[in-house]
N, CA, C and O of each residue as an XYZ file, in Angstrom:
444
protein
N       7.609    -18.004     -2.417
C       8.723    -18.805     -2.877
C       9.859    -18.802     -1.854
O      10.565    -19.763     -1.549
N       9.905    -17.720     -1.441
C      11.397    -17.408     -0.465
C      11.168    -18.002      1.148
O      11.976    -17.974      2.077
N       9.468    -18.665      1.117
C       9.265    -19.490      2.784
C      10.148    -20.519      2.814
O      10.822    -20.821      3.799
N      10.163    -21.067      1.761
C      11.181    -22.076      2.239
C      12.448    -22.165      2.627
O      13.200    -23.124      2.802
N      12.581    -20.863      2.748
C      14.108    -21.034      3.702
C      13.979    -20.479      5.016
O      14.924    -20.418      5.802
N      12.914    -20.107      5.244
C      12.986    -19.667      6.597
C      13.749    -18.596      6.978
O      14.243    -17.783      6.196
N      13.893    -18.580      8.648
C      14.827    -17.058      8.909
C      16.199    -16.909      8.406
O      17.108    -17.610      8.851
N      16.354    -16.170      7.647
C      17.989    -16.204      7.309
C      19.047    -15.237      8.166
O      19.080    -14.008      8.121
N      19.705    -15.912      8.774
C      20.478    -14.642      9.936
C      21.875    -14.715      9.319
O      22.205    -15.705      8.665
N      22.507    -13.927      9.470
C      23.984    -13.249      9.073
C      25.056    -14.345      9.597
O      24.675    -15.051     10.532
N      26.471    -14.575      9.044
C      27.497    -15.139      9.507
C      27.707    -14.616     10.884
O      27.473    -13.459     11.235
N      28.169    -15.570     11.626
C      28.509    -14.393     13.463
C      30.193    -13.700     12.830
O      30.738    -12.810     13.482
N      30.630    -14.066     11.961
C      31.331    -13.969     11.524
C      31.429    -12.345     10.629
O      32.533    -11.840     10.422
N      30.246    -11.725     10.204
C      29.743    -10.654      9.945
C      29.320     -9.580     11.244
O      29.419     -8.360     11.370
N      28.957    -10.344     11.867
C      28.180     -9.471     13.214
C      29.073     -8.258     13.801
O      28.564     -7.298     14.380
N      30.313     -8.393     13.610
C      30.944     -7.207     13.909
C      30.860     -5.784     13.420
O      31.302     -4.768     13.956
N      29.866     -5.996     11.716
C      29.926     -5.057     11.113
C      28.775     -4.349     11.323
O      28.729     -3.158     11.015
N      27.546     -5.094     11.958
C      26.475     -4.344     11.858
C      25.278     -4.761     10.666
O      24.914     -5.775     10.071
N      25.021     -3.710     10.709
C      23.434     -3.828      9.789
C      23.748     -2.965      8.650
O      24.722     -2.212      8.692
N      23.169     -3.017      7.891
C      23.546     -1.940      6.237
C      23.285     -0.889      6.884
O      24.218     -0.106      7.059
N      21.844     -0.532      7.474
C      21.807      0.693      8.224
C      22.785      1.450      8.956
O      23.086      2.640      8.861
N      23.357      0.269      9.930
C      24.822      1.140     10.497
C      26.008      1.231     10.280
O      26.874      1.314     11.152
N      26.244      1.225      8.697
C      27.391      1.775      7.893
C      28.314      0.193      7.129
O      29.390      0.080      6.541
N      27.103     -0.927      7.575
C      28.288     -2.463      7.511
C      29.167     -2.374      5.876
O      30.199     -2.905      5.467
N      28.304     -1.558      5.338
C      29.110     -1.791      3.489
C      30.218     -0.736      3.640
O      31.107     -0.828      2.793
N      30.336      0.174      4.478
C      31.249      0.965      4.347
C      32.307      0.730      5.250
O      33.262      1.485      5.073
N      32.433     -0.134      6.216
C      33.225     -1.043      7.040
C      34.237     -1.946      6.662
O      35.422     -1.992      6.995
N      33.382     -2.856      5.699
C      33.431     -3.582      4.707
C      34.611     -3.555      3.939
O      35.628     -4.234      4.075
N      34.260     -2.413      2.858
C      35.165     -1.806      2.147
C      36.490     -1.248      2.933
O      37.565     -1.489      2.385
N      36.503     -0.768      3.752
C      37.130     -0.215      4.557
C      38.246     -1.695      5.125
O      39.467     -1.644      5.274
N      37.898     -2.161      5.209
C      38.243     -3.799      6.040
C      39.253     -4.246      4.337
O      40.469     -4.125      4.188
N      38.377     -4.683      3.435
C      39.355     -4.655      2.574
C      40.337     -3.656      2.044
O      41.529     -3.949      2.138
N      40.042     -2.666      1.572
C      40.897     -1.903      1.091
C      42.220     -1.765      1.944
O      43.300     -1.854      1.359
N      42.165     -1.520      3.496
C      43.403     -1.907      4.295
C      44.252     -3.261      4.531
O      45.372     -3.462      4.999
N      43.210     -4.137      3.992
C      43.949     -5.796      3.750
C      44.967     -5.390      2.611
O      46.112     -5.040      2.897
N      44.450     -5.456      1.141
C      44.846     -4.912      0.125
C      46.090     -4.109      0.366
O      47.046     -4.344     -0.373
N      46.176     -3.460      1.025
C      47.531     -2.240      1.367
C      48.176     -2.841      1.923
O      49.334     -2.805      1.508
N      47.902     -3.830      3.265
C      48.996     -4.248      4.063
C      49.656     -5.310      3.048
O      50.871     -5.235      2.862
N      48.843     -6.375      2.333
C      49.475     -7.133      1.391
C      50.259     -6.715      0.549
O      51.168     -7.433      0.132
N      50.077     -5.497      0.132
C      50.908     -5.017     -0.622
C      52.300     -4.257     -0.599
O      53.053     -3.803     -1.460
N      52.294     -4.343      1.084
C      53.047     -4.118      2.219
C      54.326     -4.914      1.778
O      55.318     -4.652      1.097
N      53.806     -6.136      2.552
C      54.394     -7.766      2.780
C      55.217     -7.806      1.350
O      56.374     -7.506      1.056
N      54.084     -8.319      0.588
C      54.489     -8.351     -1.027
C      55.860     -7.607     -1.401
O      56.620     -8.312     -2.064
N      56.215     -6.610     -1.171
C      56.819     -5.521     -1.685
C      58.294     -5.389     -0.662
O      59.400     -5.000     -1.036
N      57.863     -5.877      0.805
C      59.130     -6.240      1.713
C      59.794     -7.392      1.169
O      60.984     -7.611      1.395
N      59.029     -8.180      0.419
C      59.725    -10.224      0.268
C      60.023    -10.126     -1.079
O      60.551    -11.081     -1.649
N      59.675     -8.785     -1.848
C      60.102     -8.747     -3.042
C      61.858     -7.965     -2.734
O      62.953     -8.471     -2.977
N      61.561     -6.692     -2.170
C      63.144     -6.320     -1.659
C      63.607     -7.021     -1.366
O      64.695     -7.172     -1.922
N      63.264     -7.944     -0.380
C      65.051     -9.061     -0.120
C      65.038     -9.992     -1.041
O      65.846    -10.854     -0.692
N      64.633    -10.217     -1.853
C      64.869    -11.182     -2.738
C      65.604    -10.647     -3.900
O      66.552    -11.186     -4.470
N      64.892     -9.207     -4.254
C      65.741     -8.483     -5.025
C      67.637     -8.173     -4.756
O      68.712     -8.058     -5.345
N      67.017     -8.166     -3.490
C      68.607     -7.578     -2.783
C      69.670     -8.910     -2.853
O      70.860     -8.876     -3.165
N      69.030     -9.840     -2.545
C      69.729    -11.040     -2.663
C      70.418    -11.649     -3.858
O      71.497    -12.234     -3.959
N      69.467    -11.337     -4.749
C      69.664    -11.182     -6.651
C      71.184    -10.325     -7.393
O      72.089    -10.584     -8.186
N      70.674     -9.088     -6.447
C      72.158     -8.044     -6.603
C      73.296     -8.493     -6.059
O      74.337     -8.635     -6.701
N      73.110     -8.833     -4.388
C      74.318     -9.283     -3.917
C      75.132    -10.579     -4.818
O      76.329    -10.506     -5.094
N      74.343    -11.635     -5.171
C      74.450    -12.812     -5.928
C      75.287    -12.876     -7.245
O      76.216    -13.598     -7.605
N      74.484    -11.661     -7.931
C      74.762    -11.069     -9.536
C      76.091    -10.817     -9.528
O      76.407    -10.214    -10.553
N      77.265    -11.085     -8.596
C      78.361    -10.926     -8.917
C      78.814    -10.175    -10.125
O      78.298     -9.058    -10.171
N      79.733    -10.482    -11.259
C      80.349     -9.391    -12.407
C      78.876     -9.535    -13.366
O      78.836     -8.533    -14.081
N      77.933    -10.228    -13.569
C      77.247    -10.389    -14.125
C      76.400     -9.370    -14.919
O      75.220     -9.593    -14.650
N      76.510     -8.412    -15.730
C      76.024     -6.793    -15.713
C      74.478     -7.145    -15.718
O      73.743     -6.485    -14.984
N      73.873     -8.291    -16.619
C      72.748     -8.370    -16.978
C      71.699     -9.152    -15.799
O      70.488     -8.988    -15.940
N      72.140     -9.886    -14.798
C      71.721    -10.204    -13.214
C      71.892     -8.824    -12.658
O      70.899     -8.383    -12.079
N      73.195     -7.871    -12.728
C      72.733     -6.547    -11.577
C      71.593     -5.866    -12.329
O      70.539     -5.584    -11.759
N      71.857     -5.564    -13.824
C      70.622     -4.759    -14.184
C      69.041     -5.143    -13.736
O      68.073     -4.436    -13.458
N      69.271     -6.798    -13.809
C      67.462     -7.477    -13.391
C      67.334     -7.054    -12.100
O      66.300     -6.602    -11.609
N      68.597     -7.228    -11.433
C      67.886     -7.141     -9.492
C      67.648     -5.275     -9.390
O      66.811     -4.718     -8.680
N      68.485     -4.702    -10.167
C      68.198     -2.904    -10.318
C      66.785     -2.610    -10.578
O      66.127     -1.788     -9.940
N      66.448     -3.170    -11.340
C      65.056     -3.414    -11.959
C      63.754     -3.469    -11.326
O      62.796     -2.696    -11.367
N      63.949     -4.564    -10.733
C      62.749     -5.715     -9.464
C      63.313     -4.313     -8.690
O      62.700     -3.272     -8.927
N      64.225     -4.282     -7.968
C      64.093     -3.158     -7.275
C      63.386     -1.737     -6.975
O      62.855     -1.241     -5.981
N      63.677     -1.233     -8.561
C      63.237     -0.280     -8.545
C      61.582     -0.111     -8.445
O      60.943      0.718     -7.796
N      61.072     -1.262     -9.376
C      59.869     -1.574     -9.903
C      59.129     -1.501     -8.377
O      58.184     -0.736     -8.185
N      59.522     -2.144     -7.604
C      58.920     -2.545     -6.434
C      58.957     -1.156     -5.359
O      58.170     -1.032     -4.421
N      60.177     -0.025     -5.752
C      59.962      1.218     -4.882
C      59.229      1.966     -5.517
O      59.190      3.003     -4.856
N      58.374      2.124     -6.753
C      57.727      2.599     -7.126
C      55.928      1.734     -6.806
O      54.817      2.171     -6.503
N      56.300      0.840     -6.987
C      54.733      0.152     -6.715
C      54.428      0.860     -5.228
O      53.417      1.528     -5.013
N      55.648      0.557     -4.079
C      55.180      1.109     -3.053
C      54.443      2.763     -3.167
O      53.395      3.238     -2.730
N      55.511      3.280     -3.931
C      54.768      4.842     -4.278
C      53.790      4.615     -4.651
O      52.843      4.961     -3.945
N      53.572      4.058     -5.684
C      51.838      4.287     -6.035
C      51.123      3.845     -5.140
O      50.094      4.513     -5.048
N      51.192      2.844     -4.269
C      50.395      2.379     -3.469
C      50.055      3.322     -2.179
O      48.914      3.288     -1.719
N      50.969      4.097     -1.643
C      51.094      5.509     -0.675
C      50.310      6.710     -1.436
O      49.407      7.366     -0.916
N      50.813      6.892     -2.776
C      50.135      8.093     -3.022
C      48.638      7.799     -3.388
O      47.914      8.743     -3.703
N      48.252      6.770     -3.361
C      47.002      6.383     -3.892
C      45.787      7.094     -2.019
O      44.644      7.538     -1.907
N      46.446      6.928     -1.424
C      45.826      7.452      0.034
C      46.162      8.945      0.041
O      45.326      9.680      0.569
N      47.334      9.529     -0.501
C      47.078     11.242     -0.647
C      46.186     11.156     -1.512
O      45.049     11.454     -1.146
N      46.300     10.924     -2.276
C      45.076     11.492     -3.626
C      44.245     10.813     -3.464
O      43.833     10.882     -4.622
N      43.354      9.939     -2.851
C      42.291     10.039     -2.245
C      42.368     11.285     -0.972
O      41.525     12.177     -0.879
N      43.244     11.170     -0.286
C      42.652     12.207      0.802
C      42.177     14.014      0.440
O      41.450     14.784      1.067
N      43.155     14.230     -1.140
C      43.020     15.605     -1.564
C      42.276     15.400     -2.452
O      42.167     16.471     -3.049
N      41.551     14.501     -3.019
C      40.082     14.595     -3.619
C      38.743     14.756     -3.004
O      37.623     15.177     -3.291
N      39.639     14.017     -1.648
C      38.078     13.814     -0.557
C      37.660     15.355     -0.246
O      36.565     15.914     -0.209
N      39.055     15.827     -0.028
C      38.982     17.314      0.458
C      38.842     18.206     -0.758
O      38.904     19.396     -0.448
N      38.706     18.026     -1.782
C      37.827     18.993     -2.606
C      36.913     19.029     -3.266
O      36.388     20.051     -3.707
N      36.447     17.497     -3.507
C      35.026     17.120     -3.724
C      34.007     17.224     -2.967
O      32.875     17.549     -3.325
N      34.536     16.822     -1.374
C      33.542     16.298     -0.272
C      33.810     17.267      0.658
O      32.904     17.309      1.491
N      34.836     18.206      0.897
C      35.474     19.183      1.847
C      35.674     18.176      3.199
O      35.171     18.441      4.291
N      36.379     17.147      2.968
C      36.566     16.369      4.095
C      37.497     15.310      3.810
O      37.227     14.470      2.951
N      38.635     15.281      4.501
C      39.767     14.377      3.956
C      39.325     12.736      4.151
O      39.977     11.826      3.638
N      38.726     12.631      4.559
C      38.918     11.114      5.023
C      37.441     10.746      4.593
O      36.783     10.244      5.504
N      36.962     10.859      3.696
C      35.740     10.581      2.897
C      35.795      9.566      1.945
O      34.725      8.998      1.726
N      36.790      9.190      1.316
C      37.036      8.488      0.289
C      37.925      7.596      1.203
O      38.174      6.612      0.507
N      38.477      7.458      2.310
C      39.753      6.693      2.885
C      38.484      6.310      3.780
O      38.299      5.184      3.319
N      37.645      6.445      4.586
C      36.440      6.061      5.772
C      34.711      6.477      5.018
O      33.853      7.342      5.192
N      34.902      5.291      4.153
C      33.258      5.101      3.202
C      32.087      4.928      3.985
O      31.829      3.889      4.592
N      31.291      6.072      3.972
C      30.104      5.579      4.899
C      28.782      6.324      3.789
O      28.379      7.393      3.332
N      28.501      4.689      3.806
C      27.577      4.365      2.518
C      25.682      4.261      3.345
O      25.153      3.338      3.964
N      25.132      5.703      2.949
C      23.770      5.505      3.189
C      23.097      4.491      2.959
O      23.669      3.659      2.256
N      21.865      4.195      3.365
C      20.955      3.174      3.053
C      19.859      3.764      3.469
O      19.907      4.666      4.306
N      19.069      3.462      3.099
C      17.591      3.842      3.154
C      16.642      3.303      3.861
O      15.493      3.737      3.784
């Protein structure tokens, strides 16, 4: 059933990662999960100035400073979680796996 497609070769667009054999799913992951962070980077810088802009703006307004206090805060905590989410992977890696960077650099067997 599957002749009819003939040879199927990879995106060149993939080729950087390799073969499953040489770790490509754990690359992969690796490739996103640092997208994911930097976006959440960005996200979280364009949310501060906008926040900040909100406060400066909010003049006597108590209930505009409380919202931009808010977005503010909300957003220095997302960054925390988003930072501590790489310690606590790294101190799980290191007591599950005795190796910090196990859970932060996935290298997924194949057979």
């Amino acid at each position: 059933m599957l002749e009819i497609f003939g040879q199927i070769e990879a995106p060149e667009a993939l080729n950087k990662f390799g073969t499953v054999e040489q770790g490509a799913l754990g690359k992969l992951i690796d490739l996103v999960i640092r997208t994911l962070i930097v976006g959440a980077g960005i996200y979280a810088l364009i949310n501060l100035v906008l926040a900040g802009y909100a406060f400066i703006s909010a003049g006597d307004d108590p209930k505009k400073v409380a919202g931009a206090w808010a977005k503010i805060w909300q957003t220095l905590l997302g960054l925390a979680v988003a930072a501590g989410s790489f310690v606590l992977a790294a101190i799980f890696g290191k007591l599950v796996f005795n190796d910090y960077m196990f859970l932060l650099k996935p290298k997924i067997p194949s057979l």
